[in-house]
C-alpha positions in Angstrom: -16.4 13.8 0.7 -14.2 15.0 3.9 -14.3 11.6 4.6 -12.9 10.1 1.1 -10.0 12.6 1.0 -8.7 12.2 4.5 -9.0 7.8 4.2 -6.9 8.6 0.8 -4.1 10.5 2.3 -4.2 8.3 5.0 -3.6 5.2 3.0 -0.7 7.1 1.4 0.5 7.6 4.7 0.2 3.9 5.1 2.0 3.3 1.7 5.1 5.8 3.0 5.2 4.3 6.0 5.8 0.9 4.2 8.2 2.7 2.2 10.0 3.8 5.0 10.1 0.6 6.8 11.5 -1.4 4.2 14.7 1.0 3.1 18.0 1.5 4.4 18.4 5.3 3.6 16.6 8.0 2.7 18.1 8.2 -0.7 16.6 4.7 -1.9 13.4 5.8 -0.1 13.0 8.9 -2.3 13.7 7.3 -5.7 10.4 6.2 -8.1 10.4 2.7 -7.8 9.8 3.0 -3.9 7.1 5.8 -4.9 4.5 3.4 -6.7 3.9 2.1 -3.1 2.8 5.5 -1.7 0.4 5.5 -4.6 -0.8 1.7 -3.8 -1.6 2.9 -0.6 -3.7 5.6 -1.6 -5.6 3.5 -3.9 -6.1 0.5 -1.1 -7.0 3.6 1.7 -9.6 4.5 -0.8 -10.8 1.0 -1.2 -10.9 1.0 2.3 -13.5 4.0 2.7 -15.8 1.9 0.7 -15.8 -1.4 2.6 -15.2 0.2 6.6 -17.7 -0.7 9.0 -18.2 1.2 12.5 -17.5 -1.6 14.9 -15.9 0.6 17.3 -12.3 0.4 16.0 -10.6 4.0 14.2 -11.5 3.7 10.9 -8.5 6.6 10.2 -6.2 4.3 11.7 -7.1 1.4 9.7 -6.8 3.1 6.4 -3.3 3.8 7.6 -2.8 -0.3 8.0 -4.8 -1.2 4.9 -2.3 1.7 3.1 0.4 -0.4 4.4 -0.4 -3.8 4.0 -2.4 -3.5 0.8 1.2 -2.6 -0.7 2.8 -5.4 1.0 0.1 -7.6 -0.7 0.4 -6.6 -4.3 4.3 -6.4 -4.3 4.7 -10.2 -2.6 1.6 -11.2 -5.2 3.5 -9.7 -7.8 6.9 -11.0 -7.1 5.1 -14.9 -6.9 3.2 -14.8 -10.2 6.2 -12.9 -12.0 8.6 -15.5 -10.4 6.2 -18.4 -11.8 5.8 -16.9 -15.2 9.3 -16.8 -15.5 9.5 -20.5 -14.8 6.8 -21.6 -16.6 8.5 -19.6 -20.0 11.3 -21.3 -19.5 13.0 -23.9 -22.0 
């Protein structure tokens, strides 16, 4: 149980890390929009704790990059289907 907490918090970490990396100030950091990827990082550090192996590399530090890059995923995922929907609606 330790164990699914701490890969949790750790893919958050991942997810504000993302956050961070990808605003100019703090300002647009702290507003909601940004926040949804702190919580998509929790979610895909949880994920993580079901799927890790033990072949030798931290599994804390890779819930930290799945955190991260899980986000990255779903928002460039996101952005391409909503960007084709929008194409394929039009008249």
């Amino acid at each position: 149980m330790d164990e699914l907490v701490s890969f949790t918090i750790l893919g958050a970490l991942g997810g504000v890390l993302r956050v961070l990396l990808h605003t100019e100030s703090l300002g647009e950091a702290l507003t909601y929009a940004n926040s949804k990827w702190v919580l998509v990082g929790a979610i895909t550090g949880l994920a993580y704790y079901f799927l890790y192996s033990d072949y030798g590399f931290p599994n804390s530090f890779m819930a930290i990059l799945v955190g991260y890059t899980g986000a990255d995923f779903i928002e460039a995922t996101s952005r391409k289907a909503s960007k084709m929907l929008q194409e394929a609606l039009k008249p």
